[in-house]
N, C-alpha and C positions, 0 to 999 in steps of 0.2 A: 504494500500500500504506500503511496505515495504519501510526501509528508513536506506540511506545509512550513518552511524553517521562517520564515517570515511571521506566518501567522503566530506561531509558538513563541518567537523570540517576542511578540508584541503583548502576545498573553501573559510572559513571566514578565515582563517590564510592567503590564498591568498590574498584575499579582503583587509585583517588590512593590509599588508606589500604593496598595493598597495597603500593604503591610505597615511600610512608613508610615502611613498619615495613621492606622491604626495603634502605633506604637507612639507618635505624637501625641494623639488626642492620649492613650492610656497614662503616658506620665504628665498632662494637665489634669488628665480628671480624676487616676485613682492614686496619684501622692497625693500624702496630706497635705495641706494648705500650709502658706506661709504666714504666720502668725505675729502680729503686730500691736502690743500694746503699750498705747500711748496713754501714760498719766499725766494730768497738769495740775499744777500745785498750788490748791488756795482758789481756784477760778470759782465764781461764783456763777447762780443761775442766770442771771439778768445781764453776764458779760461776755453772750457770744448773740450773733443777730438774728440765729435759726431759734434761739430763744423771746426774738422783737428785742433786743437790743439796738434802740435808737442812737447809740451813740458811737459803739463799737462795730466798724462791720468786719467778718469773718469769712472769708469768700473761700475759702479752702477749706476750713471746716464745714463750712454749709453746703459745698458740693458734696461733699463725703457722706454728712448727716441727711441731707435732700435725696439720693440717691442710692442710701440704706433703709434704716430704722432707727430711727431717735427715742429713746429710753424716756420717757415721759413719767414714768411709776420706781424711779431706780433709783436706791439708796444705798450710805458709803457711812463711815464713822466719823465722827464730827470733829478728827483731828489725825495728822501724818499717820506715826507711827502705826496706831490700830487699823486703821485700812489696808496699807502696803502687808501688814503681815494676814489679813484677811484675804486679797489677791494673791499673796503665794501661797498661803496653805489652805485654803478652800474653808480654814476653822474661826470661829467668833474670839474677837479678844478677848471675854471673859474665858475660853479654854485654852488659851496661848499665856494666858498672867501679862497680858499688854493692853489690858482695857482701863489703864489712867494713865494718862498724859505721854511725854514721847521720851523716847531714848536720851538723852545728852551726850556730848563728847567723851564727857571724861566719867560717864556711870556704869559699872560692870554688871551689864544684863543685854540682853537681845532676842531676837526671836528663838523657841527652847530647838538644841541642835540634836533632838529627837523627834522632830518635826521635818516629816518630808516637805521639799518643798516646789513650786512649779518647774522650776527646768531640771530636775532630780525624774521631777515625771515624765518630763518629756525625751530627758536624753535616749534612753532604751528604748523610746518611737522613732530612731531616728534624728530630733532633730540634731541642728546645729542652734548653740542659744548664748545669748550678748545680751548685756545689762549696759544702756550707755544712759548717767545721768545720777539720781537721787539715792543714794537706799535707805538707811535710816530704818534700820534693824539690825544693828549692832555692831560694833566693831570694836571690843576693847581685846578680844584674842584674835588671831588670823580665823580661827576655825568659823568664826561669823560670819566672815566675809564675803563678799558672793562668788568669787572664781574657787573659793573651797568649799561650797552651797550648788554647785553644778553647773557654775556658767562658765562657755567657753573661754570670753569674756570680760572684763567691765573697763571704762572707763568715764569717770564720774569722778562724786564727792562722797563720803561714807555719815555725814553730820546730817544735823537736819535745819541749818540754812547757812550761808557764805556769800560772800559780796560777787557779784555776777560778774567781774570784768577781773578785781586781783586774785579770785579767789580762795582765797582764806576766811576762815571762821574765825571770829574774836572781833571784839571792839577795842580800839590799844588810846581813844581820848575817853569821852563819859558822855552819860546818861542827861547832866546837867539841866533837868526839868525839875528837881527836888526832890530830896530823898529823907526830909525831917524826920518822917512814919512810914514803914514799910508799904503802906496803902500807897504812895506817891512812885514807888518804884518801879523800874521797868514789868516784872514778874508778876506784878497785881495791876498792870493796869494793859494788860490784851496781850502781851508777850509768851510765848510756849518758854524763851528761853530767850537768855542773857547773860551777856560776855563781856563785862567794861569797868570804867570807873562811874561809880555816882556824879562826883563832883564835875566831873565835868566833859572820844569820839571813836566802819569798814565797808561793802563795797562791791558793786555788781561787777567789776571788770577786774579787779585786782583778785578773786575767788577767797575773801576771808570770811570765815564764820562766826558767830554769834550764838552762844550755844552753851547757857547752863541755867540750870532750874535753881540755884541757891548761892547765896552768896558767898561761898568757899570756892565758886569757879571764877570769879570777878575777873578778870587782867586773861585767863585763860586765850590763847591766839596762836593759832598755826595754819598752813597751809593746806587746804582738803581739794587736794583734786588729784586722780589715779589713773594711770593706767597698765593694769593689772593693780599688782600691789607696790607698783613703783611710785613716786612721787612725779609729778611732774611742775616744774619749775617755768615753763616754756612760753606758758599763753598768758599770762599776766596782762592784758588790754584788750584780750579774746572776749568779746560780750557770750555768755554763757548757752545763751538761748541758740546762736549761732554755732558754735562750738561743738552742743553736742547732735545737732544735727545734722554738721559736716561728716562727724565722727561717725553716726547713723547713715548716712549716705554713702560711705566709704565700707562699710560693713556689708549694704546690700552690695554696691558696684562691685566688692570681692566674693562673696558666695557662692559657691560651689552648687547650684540651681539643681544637680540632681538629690541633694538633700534639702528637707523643709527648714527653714529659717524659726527659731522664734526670736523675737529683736523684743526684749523690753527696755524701755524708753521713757520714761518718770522724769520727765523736765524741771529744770528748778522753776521755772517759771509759773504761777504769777508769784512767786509765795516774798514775802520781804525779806531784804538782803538784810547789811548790819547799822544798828539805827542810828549811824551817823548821815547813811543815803543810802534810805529803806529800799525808795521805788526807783530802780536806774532803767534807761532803755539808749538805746542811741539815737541819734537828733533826727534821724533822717527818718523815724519812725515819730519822735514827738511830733515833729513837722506835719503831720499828716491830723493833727486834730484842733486843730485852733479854732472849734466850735466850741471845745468842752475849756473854759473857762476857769476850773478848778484846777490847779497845777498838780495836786496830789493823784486826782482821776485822770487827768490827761497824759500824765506818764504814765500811770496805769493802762490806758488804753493801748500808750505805745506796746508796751510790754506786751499783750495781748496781740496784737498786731504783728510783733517777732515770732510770737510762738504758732499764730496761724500761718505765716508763710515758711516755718519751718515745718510744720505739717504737712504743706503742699511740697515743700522738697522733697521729705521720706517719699511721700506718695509719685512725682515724678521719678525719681529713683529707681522701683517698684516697675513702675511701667518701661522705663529703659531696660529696663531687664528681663525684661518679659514677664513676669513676676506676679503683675499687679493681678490680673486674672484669676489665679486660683491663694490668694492672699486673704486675710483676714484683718482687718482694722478694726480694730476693740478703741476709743476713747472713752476715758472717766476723767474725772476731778476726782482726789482724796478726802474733798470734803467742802464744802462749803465755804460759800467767802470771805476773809476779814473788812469787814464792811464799816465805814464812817468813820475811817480814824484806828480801826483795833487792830492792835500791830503793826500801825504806823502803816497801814495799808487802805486803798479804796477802790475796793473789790465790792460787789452789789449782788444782792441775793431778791432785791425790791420782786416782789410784793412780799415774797416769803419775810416772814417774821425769826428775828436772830440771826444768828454769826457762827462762823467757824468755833471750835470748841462749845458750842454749845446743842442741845439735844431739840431746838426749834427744828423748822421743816428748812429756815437758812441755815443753818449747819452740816444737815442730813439728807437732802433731798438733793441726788447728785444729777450735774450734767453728763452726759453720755450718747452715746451713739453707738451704731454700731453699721460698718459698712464691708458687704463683699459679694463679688458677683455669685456667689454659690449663694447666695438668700432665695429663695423661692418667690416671695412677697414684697418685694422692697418697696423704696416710695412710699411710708408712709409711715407712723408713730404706733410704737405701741404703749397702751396705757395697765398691759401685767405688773405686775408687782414682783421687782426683782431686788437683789443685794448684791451686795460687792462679793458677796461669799461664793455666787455662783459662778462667778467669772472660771475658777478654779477647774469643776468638774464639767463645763460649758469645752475650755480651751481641752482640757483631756481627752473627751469624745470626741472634737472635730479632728484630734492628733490620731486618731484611729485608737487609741485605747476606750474601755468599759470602763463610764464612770460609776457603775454601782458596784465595781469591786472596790471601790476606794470606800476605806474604813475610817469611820469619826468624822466627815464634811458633816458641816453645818450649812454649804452651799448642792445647789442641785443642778443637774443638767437642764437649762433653761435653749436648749437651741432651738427647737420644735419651736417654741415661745418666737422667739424673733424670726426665723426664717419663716414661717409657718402660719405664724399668729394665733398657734393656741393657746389655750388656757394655760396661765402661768402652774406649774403646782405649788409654791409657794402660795400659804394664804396670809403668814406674819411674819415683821421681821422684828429682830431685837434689836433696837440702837445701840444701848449700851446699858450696863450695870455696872455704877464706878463706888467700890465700898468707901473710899476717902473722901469722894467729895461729897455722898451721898443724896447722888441722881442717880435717875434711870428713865429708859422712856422705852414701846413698846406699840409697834401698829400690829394690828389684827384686822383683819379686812378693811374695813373704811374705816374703825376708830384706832385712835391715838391715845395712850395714857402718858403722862409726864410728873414727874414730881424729885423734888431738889429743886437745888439752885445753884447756876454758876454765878460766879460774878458779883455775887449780892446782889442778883437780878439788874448789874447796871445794863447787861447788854441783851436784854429779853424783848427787846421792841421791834420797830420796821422800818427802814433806814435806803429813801430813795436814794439812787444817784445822784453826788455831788455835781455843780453845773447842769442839771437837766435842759438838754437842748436838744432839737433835732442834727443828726447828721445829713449833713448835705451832699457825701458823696456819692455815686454812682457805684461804690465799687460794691457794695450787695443786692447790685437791683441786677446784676449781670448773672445771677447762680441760679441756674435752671432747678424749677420748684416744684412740687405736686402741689403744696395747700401754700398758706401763711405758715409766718412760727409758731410756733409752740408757747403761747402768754398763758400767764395763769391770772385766772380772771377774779377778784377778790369776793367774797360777799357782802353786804354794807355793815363797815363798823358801827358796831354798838356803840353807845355813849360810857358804858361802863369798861372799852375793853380795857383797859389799862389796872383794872380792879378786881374782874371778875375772875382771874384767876391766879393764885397764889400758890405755884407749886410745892415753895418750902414749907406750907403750913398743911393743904392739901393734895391730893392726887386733882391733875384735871383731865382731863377727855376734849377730844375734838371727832365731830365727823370729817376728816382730811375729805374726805371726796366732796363734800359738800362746803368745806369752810377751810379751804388751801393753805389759808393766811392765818390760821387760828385764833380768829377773831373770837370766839362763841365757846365757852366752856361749857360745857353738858353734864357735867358731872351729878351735879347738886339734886339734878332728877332723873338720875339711870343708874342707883343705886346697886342695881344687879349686874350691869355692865359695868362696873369700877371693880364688885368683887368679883367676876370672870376674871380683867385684865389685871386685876393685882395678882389674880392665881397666878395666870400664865406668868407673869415675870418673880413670881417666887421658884413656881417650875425650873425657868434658866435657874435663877439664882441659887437652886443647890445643886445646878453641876457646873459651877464656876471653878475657877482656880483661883488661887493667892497671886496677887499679884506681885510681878517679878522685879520691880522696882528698888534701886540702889542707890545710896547715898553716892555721892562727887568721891572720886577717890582720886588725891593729889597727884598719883602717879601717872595719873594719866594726860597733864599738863603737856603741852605742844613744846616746852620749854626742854623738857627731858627727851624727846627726842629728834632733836634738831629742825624745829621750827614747823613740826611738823604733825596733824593728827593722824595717831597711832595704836597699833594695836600693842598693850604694857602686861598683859599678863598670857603668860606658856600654863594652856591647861595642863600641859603632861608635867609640870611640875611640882613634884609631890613634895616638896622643901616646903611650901608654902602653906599653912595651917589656912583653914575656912575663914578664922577671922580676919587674920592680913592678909588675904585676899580680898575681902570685900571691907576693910577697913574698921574692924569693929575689934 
């Protein structure tokens, strides 16, 4: 039989080129996605424009967020350190011993190192995983730190904040607003932490920190910026926001694309440098707001403005590389904004009621997004009720592993939820249960329970934007949209609200879904829904831990190891008794 060599040789050229494109398409569609989580620090609700931020526009995040699912129902912990260690171990800071206040430079504790944590989980899927930016869960032994925590990895600052350009932590003039009564001092009046003299001054460019809860770390100052566990000396005029997502850009452009990427990315920004020059941005971004009137807001917007077009860089990056496609873009905030001044910051949570560190819906009610062509649904908001806790067993399952083998999450696989848009299975989440300062607060379906006080209730109110003007540029009307933003629409205050509800004396209630802005306490008459919600938060509160909190231990001073913050105590050495170890 005759035989057609033509015909054949045309059939296997068919055959190869079907193979190819089949073996294309198999390593787009069945590797795991490249996975990208972006935190931003201290951003409030009211400071991006896919939220109707009139003053701020975000054109890079609002393509990302117009073009996914924007988290409408999504809560975070009302301060640093508890979230970020929520995000990597999928567990509540009341079971971590990290649900009061944050880490400091010089305090011997961190996230417990019997705690798995996310790129530990991910490595054995395969990926490849880089922490470029914040961490601020611990670092007084190396064993903390995150390239000994399972990232390939890091380049960042290990404190929880530094001047954005010298980068260093510490304030080396003062405080110089009055320090007659501890009330007048940095630490009681909005600060997580403080690094200085009282009597009398560090720095977005220079990278110093600021960075102690008491006053035995005063003068404390060194240099916090790494990469690996080396110091680096180099970028001192480097605006930080830029920095590290050159650093992030450089990570993707090298990747080795036959294995899945996770990049996490915890910006310092917006959060305030050291309070000599809290809020820094570079001119060429203040330049761009001289609607907003307020000099404190208006570098704040700059700031905000840095870290949205560093967002579009990763994401251009992404797509240079082919990447962008089967990627995942996770953004959060850590927490809520420092609003009106608190922390020397002017960050806006409006209409939400409270601030950062605190347990209002402006402290806890986070921005988020979530964006990637593998969504089924996109284009639109969901209003499920989700927590930072799920992020954890969310990125697990899309990495191809079984997130109900994972043992002790307080977070659930929420993907079905966003790509999908079903029913969250989350129906409560716990803010927080803090035994020192003695708060707590607790959503169950629509209602809210709250009771404590931070602050002495100074910062329990609702605190529009500084300068309220319209912006007048063009540059958010350009971002193709399905709806409007996402405003949260108040109820009418009451005449009494400023009265009607006194946490530190009673528990109050709110219907969140009905009363956003927790105008309306309900308490007084749904006597049987306070003792439900009391149960449920005595429930958490007997499978809490002790919290892991440590006095400043001297040795941990920048000064002892050459100007620099450091990791001062060797677990493996058994010379050292429990008490001079932790200073007791």
């Amino acid at each position: 039989m005759a035989v057609d060599c033509k015909g054949v040789l045309l059939l296997l050229l068919f055959t190869a080129a079907l193979c190819d494109g089949s073996s294309s398409s198999k390593n787009t569609q069945d590797q795991p996605p490249h996975i990208i989580l972006i935190v931003a620090d201290d951003l409030g609700w009211n400071d991006v424009s896919f939220h109707g931020s009139d003053q701020i526009p975000t054109p890079n995040l609002d393509s990302l967020a117009y073009s996914g699912v924007i988290l409408g129902n999504y809560y975070v912990s009302p301060i640093c350190t508890p979230t970020r260690s929520a995000i990597m171990t999928g567990r509540h800071p009341i079971h971590t011993g990290l649900q009061h206040g944050v880490i400091s430079g010089a305090t011997p504790f961190g996230l417990p190192l019997n705690e798995t944590i996310l790129p530990q989980y991910l490595k054995p899927l395969g990926y490849a995983t880089h922490i470029v930016g914040k961490w601020h869960l611990g670092m007084y032994a190396w064993d903390y730190t995150p390239t000994y925590r399972g990232f390939d990895s890091f380049f960042g600052y290990y404190t929880g904040a530094e001047g954005y350009v010298d980068h260093v932590n510490g304030i080396h003039a003062s405080w110089h607003l009055g320090h007659h009564a501890w009330e007048f001092t940095p630490t009681f009046r909005g600060f997580d932490s403080y690094f200085g003299y009282l009597t009398g001054k560090d720095n977005y460019y220079d990278h110093t920190d600021d960075e102690s809860n008491s006053p035995e770390e005063l003068g404390y100052k060194g240099l916090d910026l790494r990469n690996g566990t080396e110091p680096v000396w180099t970028e001192n005029g480097t605006y930080s926001t830029e920095l590290f997502s050159t650093e992030a850009e450089r990570i993707i452009a090298s990747h080795d694309t036959s294995k899945p990427l996770f990049l996490y990315l915890p910006h310092q920004a917006v959060h305030s440098g050291n309070p000599d020059n809290p809020l820094q941005a570079p001119q060429k971004y203040i330049d761009k707001f001289p609607h907003i009137q307020h000099p404190g807001r208006r570098t704040f917007a700059a700031m905000v403005s840095a870290l949205d077009d560093a967002v579009g860089n990763v994401t251009k990056a992404l797509s240079a590389r082919g990447m962008l496609e089967n990627s995942v873009i996770i953004f959060t905030t850590d927490n809520g904004g420092p609003a009106a001044g608190f922390d020397q910051n002017y960050a806006s949570n409006w209409p939400l009621r409270g601030v950062k560190n605190t347990l209002w819906e402006g402290g806890v009610h986070g921005t988020g997004f979530v964006h990637s062509p593998l969504i089924k649904q996109p284009k639109r908001t969901t209003h499920e009720l989700l927590h930072v806790c799920d992020l954890l067993p969310t990125i697990y399952e899309l990495a191809g592993g079984d997130s109900t083998e994972l043992k002790n999450l307080d977070g659930t696989n929420v993907w079905e939820t966003i790509s999908r848009g079903v029913q969250s299975p989350r129906v409560e989440v716990l803010h927080n249960i803090d035994p020192k300062r003695k708060t707590a607060a607790l959503r169950y379906g629509d209602y809210k329970i709250i009771l404590g006080e931070a602050y002495k209730g100074a910062w329990d109110g609702w605190y529009p934007p500084e300068g309220v003007t319209t912006n007048h540029s063009e540059e958010a009307n350009h971002v193709p949209r399905w709806s409007g933003p996402l405003k949260i629409k108040c109820a009418e205050k009451p005449a009494n609200v400023s009265t009607n509800c006194k946490p530190r004396d009673n528990p109050c209630v709110f219907n969140i879904k009905e009363d956003p802005c927790e105008f309306n306490n309900i308490a007084d008459w749904n006597k049987p829904l306070v003792n439900f919600l009391m149960g449920r938060l005595e429930a958490y509160s007997e499978t809490a831990v002790p919290m892991r909190n440590q006095p400043t231990d001297p040795r941990g001073n920048p000064k002892y190891h050459g100007g620099v913050w450091s990791p001062w105590i060797n677990l493996t050495d058994t010379s050292v008794s429990t008490n001079e170890l932790f200073g007791q």
